[in-house]
C-alpha positions in Angstrom: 18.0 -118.0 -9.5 21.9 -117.7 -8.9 23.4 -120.5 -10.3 20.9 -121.9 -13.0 20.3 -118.1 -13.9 24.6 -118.6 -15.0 23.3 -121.7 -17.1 20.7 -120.5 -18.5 22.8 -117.7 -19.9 25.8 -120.0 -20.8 23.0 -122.2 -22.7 21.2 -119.6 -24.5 24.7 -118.2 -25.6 26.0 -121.8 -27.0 22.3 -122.0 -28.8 23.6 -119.3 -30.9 20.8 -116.8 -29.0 20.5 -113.0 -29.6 21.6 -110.9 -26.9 18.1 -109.6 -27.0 16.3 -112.8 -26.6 18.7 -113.8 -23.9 17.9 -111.1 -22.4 13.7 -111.8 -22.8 14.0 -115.5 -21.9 15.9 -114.7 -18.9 13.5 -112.1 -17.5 11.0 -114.4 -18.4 12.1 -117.2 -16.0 13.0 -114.8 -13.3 9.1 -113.9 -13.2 8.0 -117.5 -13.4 10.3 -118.0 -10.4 9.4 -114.9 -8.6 5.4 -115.9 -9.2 5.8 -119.1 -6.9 9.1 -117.9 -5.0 10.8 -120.9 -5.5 13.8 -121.6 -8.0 12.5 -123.0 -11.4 14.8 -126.6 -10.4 12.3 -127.1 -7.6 9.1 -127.1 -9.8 7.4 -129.2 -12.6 4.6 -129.1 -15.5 2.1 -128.5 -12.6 3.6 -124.9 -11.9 4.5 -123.8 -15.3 0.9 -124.7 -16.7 -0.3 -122.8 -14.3 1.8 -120.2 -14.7 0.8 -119.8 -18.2 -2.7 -119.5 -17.5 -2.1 -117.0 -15.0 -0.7 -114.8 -18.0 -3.6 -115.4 -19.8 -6.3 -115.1 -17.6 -4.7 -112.5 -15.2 -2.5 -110.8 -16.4 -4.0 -110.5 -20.0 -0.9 -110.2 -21.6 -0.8 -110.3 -25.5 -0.7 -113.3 -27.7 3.2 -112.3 -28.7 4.2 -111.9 -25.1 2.7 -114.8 -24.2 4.6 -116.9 -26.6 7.8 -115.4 -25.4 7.4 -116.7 -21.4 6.0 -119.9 -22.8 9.1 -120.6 -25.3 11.7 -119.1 -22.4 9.9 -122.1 -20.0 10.4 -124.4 -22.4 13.8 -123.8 -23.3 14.5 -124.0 -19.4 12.9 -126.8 -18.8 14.3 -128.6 -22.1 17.9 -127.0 -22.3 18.7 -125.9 -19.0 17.2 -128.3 -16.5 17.2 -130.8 -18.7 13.7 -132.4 -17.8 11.7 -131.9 -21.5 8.9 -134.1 -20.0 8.1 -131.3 -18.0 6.9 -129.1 -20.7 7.0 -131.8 -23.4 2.7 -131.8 -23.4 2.2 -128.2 -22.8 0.3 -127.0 -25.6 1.4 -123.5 -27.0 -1.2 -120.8 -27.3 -2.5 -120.1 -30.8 -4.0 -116.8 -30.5 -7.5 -115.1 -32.0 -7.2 -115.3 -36.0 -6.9 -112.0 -37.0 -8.5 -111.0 -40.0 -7.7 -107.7 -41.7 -9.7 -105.1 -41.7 -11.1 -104.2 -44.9 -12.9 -100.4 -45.3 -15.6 -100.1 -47.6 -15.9 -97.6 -50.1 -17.5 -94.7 -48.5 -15.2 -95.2 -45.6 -11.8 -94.8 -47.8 -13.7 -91.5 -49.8 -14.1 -90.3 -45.9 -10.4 -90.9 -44.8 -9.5 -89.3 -47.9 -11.9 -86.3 -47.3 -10.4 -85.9 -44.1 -6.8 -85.2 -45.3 -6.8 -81.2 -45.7 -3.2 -81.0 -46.3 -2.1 -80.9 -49.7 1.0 -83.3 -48.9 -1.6 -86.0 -47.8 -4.0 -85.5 -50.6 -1.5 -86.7 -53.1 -3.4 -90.1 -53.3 -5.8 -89.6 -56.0 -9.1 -91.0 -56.2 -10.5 -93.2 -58.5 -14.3 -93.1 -59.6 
């Protein structure tokens, strides 16, 4: 990525970036760019949508990580390169709802039952 890779970096800096997310973005579109072999400037909506389903349906990677490549394509497509159309329409991945999991009685007396050291056992149980 040479060049646009020395943008990118410039850009993400002036955007007031974290060194850490600088860091994620960039390795992000060094993937995406290493995935088709072709610099990021030579490529459109087609490649990065399919891209993104590749992480999905490949690569399975989690809903967080996910989020990351897609907002480090958009903010080089946007920012960087300067084309927004190109990712303008891409919708962003909302994840599985995750509920919490809620134990029912029995199952909390049976964690608690479980804790043999004294140190643990300090939660006391209500009846």
């Amino acid at each position: 990525m040479g060049k646009l890779r020395d943008r990118m970096t410039e850009d993400l800096r002036l955007a007031g970036y974290s060194a850490e997310t600088a860091r994620n973005y960039l390795h992000c579109a060094k993937h995406f760019a290493k995935h088709f072999m072709r610099s990021p400037a030579e490529m459109g909506e087609a490649q990065v949508r399919s891209y993104l389903l590749h992480l999905l349906d490949e690569r399975n990677l989690s809903h967080v990580t996910y989020r990351q490549y897609h907002a480090s394509l958009k903010f080089l497509y946007t920012v960087t390169l300067k084309r927004p159309f190109e990712v303008e329409f891409i919708p962003r991945h909302r994840g599985k709802p995750g509920l919490p999991i809620v134990l029912s009685g029995s199952e909390v007396q049976s964690l608690f039952a479980a804790m043999h050291h004294p140190k643990y056992r300090v939660i006391a149980i209500g009846n």
